[in-house]
C-alpha positions as CSV (number, residue, x, y, z in Angstrom):
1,X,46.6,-52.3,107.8
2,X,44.6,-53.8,104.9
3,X,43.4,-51.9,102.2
4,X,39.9,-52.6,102.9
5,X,40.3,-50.9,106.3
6,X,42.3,-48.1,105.1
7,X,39.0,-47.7,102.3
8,X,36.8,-47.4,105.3
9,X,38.0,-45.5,107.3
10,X,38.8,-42.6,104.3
11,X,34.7,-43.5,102.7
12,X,33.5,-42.6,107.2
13,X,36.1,-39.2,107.5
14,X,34.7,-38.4,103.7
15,X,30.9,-38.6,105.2
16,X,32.0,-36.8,108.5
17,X,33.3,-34.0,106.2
18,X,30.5,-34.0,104.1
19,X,28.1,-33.9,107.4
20,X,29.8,-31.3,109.0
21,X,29.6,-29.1,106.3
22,X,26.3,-29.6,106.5
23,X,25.7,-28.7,109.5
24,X,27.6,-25.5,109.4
25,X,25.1,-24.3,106.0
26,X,22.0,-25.0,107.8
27,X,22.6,-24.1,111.4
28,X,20.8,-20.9,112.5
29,X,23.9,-19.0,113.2
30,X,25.0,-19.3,109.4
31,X,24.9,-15.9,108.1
32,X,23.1,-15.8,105.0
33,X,25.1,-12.3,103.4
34,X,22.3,-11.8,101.5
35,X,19.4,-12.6,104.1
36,X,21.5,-10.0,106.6
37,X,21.2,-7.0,104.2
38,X,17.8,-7.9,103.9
39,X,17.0,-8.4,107.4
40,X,18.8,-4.9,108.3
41,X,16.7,-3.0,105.9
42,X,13.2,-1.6,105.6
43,X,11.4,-0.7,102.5
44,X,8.7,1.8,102.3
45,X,6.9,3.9,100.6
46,X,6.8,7.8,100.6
47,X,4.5,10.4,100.0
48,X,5.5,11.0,96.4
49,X,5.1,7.2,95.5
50,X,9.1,6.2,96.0
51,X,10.0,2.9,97.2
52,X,12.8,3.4,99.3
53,X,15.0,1.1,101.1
54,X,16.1,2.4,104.3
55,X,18.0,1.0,107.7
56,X,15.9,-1.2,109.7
57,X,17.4,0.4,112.7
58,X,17.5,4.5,112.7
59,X,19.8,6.5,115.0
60,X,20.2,9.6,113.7
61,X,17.6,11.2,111.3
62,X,17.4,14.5,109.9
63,X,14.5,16.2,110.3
64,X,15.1,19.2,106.8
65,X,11.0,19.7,106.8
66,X,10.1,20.9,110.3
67,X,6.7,18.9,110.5
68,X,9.0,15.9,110.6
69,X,11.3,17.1,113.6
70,X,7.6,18.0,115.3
71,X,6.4,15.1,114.6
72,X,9.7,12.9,115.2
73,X,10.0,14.3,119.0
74,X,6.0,13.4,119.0
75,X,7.4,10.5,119.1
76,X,9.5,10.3,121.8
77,X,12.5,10.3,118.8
78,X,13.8,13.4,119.7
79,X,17.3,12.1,120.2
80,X,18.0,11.2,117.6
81,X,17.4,14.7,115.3
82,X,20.8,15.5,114.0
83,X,20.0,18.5,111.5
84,X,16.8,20.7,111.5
85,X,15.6,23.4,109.7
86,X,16.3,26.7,111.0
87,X,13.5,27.4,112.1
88,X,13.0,24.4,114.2
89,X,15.1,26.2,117.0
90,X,12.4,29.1,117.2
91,X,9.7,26.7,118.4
92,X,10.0,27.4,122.2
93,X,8.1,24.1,123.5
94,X,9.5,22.2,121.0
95,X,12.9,23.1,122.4
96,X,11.5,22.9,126.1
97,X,11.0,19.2,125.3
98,X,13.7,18.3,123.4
99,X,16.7,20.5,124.1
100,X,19.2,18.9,121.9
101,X,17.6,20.5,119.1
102,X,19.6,23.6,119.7
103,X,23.0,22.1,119.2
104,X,21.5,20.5,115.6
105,X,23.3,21.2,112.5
106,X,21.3,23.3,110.2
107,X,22.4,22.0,106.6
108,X,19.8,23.4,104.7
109,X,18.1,27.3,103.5
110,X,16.0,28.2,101.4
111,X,15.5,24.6,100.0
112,X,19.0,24.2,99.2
113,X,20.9,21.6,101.0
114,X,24.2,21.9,102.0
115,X,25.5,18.6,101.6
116,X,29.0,18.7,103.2
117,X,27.1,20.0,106.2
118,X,24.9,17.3,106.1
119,X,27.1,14.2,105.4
120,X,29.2,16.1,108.6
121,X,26.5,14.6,111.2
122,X,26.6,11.4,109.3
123,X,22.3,11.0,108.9
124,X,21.0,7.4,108.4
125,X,17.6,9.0,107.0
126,X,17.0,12.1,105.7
127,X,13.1,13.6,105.8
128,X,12.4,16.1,103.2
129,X,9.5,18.4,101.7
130,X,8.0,18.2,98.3
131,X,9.5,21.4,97.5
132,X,12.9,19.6,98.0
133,X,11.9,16.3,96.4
134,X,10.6,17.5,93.1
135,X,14.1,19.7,92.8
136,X,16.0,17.2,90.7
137,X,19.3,19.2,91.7
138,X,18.6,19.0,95.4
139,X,17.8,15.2,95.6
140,X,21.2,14.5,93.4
141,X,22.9,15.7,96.3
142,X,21.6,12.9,98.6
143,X,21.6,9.9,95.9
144,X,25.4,11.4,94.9
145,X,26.2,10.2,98.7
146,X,23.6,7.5,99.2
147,X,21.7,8.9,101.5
148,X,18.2,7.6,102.0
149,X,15.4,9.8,101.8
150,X,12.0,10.4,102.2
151,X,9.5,12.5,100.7
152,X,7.3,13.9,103.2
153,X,3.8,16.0,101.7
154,X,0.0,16.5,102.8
155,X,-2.2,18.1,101.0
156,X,-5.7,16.8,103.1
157,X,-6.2,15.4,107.0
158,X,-5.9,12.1,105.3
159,X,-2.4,12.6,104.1
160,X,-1.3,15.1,107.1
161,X,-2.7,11.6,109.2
162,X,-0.5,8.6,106.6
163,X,2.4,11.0,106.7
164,X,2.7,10.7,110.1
165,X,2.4,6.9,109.9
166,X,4.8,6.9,107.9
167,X,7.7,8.4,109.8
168,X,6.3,6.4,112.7
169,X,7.1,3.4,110.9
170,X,10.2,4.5,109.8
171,X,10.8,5.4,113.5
172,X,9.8,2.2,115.2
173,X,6.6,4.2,116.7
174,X,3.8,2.6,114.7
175,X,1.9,2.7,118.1
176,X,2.5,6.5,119.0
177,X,1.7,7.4,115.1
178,X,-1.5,5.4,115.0
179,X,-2.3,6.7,118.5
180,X,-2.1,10.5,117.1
181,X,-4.0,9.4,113.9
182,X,-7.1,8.1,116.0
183,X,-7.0,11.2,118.4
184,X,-6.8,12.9,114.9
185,X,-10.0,11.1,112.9
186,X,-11.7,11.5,116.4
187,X,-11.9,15.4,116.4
188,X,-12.7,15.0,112.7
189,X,-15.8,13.2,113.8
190,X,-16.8,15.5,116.6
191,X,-16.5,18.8,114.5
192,X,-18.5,17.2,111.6
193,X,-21.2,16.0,113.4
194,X,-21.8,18.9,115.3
195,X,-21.6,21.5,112.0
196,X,-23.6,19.4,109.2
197,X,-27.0,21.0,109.8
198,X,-25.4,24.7,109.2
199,X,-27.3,25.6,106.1
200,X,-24.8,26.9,103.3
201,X,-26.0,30.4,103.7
202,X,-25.1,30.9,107.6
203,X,-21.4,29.1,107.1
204,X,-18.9,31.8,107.8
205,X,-16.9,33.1,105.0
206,X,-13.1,33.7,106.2
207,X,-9.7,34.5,104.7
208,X,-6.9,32.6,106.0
209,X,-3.5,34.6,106.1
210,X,-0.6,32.1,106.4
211,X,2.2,33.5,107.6
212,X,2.6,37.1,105.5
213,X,-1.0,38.4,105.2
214,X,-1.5,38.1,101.9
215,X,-0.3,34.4,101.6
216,X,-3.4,32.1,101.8
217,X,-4.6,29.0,100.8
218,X,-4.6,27.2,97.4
219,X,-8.0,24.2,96.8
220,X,-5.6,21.2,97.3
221,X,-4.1,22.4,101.0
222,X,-4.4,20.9,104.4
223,X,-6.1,25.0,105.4
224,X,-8.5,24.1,102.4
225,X,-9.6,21.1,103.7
226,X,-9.4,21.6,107.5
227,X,-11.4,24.5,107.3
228,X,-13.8,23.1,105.3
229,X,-14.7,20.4,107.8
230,X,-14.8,23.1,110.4
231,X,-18.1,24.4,108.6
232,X,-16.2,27.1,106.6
233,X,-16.3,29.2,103.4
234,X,-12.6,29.7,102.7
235,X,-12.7,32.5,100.5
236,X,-9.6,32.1,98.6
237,X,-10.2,28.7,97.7
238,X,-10.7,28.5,94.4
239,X,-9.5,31.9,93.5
240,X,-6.7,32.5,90.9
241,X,-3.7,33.2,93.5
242,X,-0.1,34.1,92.4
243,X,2.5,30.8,93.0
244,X,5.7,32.3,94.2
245,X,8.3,29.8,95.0
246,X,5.6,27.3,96.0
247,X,3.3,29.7,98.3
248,X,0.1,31.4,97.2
249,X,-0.4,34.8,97.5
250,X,-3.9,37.0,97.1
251,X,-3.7,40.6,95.9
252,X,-4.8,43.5,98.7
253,X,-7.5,44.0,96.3
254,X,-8.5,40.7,95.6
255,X,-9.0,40.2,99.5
256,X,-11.1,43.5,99.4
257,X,-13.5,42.2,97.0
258,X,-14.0,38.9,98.5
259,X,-14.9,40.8,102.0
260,X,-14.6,37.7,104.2
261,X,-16.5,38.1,107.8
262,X,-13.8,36.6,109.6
263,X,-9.8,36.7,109.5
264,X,-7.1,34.1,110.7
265,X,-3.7,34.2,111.0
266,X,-0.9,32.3,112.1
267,X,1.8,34.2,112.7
268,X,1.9,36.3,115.2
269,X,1.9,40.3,114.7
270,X,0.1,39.9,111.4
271,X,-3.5,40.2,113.3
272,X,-2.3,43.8,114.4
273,X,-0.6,44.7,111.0
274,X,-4.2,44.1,109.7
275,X,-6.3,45.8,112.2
276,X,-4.4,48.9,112.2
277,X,-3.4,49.2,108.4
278,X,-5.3,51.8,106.8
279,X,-5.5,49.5,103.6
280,X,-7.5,46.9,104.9
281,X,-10.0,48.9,107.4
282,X,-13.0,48.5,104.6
283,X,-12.5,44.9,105.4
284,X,-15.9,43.7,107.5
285,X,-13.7,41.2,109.3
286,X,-11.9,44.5,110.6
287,X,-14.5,46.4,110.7
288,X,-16.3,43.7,113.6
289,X,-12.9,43.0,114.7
290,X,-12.7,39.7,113.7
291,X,-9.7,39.0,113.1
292,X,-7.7,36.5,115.4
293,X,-4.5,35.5,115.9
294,X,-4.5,31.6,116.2
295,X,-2.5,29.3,118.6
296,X,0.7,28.7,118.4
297,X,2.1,25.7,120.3
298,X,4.3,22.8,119.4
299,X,4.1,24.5,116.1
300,X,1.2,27.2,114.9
301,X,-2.0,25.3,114.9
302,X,-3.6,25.3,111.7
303,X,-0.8,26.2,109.5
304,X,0.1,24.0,106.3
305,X,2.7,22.1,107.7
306,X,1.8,22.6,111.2
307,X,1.0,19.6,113.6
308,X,-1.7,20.6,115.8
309,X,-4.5,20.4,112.9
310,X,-7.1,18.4,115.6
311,X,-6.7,21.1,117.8
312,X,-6.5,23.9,114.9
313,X,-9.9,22.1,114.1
314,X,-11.6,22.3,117.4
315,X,-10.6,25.9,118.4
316,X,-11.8,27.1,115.1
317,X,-15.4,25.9,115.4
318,X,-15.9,26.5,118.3
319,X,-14.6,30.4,118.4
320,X,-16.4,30.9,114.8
321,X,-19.8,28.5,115.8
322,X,-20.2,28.3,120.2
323,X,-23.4,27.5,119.8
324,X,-22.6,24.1,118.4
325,X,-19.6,23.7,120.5
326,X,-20.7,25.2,124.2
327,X,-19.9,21.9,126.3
328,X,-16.2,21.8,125.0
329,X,-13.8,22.9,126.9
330,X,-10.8,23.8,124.3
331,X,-8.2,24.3,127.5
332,X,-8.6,20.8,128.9
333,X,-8.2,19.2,125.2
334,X,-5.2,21.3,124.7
335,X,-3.9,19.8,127.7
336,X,-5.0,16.3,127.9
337,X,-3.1,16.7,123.9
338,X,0.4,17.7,125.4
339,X,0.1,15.4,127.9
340,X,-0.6,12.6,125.7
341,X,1.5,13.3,122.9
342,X,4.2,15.0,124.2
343,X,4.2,13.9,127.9
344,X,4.1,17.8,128.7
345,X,2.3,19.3,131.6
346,X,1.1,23.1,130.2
347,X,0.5,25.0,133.4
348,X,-2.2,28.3,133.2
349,X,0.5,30.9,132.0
350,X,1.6,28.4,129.3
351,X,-1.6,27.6,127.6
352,X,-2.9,31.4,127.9
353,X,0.1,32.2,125.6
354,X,-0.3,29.4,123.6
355,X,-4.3,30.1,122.4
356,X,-3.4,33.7,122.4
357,X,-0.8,32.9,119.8
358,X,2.2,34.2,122.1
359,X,5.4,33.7,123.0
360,X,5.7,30.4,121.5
361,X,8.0,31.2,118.7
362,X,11.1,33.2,118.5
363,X,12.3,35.5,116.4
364,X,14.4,34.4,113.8
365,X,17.3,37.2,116.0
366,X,16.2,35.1,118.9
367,X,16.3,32.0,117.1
368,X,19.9,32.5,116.2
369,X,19.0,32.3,112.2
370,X,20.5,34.1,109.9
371,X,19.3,34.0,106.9
């Protein structure tokens, strides 16, 4: 063969090499090492101002605030809660609808995380409190491990509505999430409307007792601000309150000197405590025997972590101002609510105990907690 030949033929393999190479860098199915981490990877931002970079994909979450685990099975995510709160396995319709709650792992009490628990049922996310994420010892535990989390905190409707957009997007469930938040700015709109024209000196004064009955509500709080919509005086807003491991608490005689015209509560027994207790019976709220337990559903409706703040909102004005609200019908808008955001159909004896505030949450015996 001549030598010119042989030169050919190398120079066209040498270009077929060169070609093919080529091709392989540039064809779709070339994984790019560093365009696949990116690709398999979210970043977002939480409620505290992190930027954190999470799985694209989620399959197991857990849920250590229980608005998130509310919120997560409102969106049909249910499934994929691997640890809880303990608490979270009190919540009887929340159970109802998602039964695997009960065999979650509960790696956290009293704010503290256990994290061999934790890493045991092998989270891709973790969704946390404030209380949690400002505790540097807490989160050290997760970023010791890796573990992506979130910071999940509301102090307004606003924030209560972007928190839940939030773990929608982190969810894949942008459309429930934003679907919630309309139904959510909607009752805000209705409520306003109807209370505006209440002159300041015929707006109800009321205490709000959050859980224990003399735990209320600070200025920045999602009570504060829900209430105030609702066409309230909250009278513990702007009050000096004691700060005990990041609850508020009135003194007995502070509440007696404020002498609100109406009481709430949320938990359930705490309406009785008040009514009977000696201590209190100066009280014109008790005297007039206002003082009402309020629902309790998917979680107890207007509570500061609780989920149900549009229906908290409705069932408020209209119990403390009918005048404004006759034409509503607070039954068929709890109903049409579980329907639509939890595909639940609440027959009669169910929605009786949940406006009467009953039956809804265990005990923490019942529960199976316990601490």
């Amino acid at each position: 063969m001549k030598a010119s030949t042989k030169n050919s033929i190398l120079i066209i393999a040498a270009i077929l090499i060169i070609l093919s190479g080529l091709i392989y860098w540039w064809s779709p199915d070339k994984k790019n090492p560093e365009k696949t981490a990116e690709e398999s990877s979210i970043t977002l931002t939480d409620t505290l101002g992190r930027k954190v970079s999470v799985p694209r994909k989620i399959e197991r979450v857990a849920c250590l605030y229980a608005f998130t685990g509310h919120v997560t099975v409102m969106l049909g995510q249910g499934e994929k809660i691997v640890a809880v709160p303990g608490g979270l396995k009190r919540d009887v319709l929340l159970n109802q609808i998602c039964p695997t709650i009960k065999n979650a792992s509960v790696p956290s009490s009293n704010e503290s995380i256990n994290i061999e628990e934790l890493l045991r049922v092998k989270p891709d996310l973790v969704l946390i409190n404030r209380q949690t994420g400002i505790n540097k010892d807490e989160t050290a535990k997760l970023d010791r491990f890796d573990l992506p989390y979130l910071v999940i905190d509301f102090q307004s409707m606003e924030e209560q509505r972007r928190a839940v957009n939030i773990i929608g997007k982190v969810l894949s469930a942008e459309k429930e999430a934003l679907a919630y938040s309309e139904y959510y700015l909607d009752c805000i709109k209705r409520v306003s409307e109807r209370v505006k024209d209440i002159p300041e000196d015929q707006r109800l004064r009321v205490y709000h007792s959050v859980n224990e009955a003399t735990r209320t509500d600070p200025p920045n709080s999602l009570p504060a601000d829900w209430m105030k919509t609702a066409g309230l005086i909250n009278v513990s807003v702007n009050q000096t309150l004691r700060l005990i491991e990041g609850k508020n608490f009135a003194s007995l005689e502070q509440i007696l000197l404020w002498d609100p015209e109406v009481i709430l509560v949320n938990e359930p027994g705490v309406a009785e405590y008040i009514l009977k207790n000696t201590q209190w019976s100066s009280l014109n709220a008790v005297k007039t025997q206002k003082v009402y337990q309020m629902p309790v559903g998917i979680s107890r409706w207007g509570h500061p972590g609780g989920l149900e703040t549009p229906l908290a909102l409705l069932w408020t004005a209209q119990l403390l101002y009918p005048e404004q609200f006759m034409d509503m019908d607070i039954k068929q808008e709890s109903r049409t609510f579980y329907k639509e955001f939890f595909d639940l159909q609440v027959d009669d004896a169910t929605l009786d105990r949940i406006l009467a505030g009953q039956g809804m949450r265990l005990t923490r015996e019942q529960g199976g907690e316990t601490r």
